[in-house]
C-alpha positions as MATLAB code, in Angstrom:
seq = 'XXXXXXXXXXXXXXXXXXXXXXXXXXXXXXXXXXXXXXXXXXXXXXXXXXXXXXXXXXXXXXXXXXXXXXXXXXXXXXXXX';
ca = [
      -6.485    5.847   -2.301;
      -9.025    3.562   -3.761;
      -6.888    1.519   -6.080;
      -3.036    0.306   -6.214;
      -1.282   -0.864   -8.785;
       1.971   -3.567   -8.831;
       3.934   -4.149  -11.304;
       5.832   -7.243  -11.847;
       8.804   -7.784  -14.391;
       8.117  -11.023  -16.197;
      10.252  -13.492  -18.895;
      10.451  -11.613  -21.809;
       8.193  -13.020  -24.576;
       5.664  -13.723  -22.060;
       2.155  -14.132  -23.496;
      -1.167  -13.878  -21.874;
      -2.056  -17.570  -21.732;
       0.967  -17.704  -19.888;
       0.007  -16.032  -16.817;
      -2.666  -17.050  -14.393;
      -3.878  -14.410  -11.746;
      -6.278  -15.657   -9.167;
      -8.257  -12.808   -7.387;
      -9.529  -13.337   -3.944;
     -11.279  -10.858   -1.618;
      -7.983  -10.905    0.766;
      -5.754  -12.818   -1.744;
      -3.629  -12.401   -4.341;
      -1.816  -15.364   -6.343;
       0.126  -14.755   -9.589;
       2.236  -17.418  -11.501;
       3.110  -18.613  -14.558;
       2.363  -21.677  -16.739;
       5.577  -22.045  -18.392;
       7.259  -22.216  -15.026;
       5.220  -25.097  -13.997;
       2.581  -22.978  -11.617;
       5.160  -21.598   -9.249;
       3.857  -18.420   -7.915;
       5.312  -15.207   -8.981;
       3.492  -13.334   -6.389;
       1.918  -15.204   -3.292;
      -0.119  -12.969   -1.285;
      -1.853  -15.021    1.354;
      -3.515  -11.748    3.078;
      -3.885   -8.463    1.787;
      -3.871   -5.733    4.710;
      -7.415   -4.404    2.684;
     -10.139   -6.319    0.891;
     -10.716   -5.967   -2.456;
     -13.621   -5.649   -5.076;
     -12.844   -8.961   -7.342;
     -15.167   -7.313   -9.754;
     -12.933   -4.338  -10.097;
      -9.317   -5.905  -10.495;
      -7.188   -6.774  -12.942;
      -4.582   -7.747  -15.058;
      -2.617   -6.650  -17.995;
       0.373   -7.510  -19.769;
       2.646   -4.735  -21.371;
       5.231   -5.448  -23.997;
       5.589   -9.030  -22.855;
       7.740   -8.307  -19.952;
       5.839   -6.492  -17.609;
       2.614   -7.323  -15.620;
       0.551   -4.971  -14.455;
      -1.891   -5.256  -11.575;
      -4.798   -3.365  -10.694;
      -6.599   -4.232   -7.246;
      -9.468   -1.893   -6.145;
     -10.196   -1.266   -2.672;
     -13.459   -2.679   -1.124;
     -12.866    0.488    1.117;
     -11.683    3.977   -0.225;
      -9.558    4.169    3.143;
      -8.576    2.020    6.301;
      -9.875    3.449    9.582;
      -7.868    5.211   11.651;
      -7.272    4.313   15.966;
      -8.353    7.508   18.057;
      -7.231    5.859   21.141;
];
C-alpha cells in the first residue's frame, strides 16, 4: 500500500479557509481556524514517512475532510530474525 487515506468528520458548513493542514515528512497536524487552532488531528510521528509533495487535502460537502498521505516507501520492511 503506497497511499492511505483518513477521513475526518468536521463542523458542518466548514469551508476551506477554515482548515489548516500542516504536512511534515513524519508529521501530521490538522486544525481548524474557527476553533481557535486547536488541533483536530495531532500526529506527532507517523509509523512511515511521507512524500510532502504527494499529500493532500480535500474537503467534501463541508463536513468531511479527506486526507491523502503517500508513502515515501511502497512498504515497511519486514524482521527475518
Amino acid at each position: 500500500m503506497s497511499e492511505l487515506v483518513v477521513c475526518l468528520r468536521v463542523p458542518a458548513g466548514t469551508r476551506s479557509r477554515d482548515v489548516s493542514c500542516v504536512f511534515k515528512r513524519t508529521q501530521l497536524r490538522v486544525s481548524l481556524k474557527a476553533s481557535g487552532g486547536a488541533p483536530l488531528l495531532d500526529v506527532p510521528e507517523l509509523l512511515s514517512a511521507v512524500k510532502i509533495d504527494g499529500c493532500l487535502w480535500t474537503l467534501v460537502a463541508g463536513e468531511t475532510l479527506q486526507i491523502a498521505l503517500e508513502k515515501a516507501r511502497s512498504h515497511m520492511p519486514t524482521d527475518h530474525t
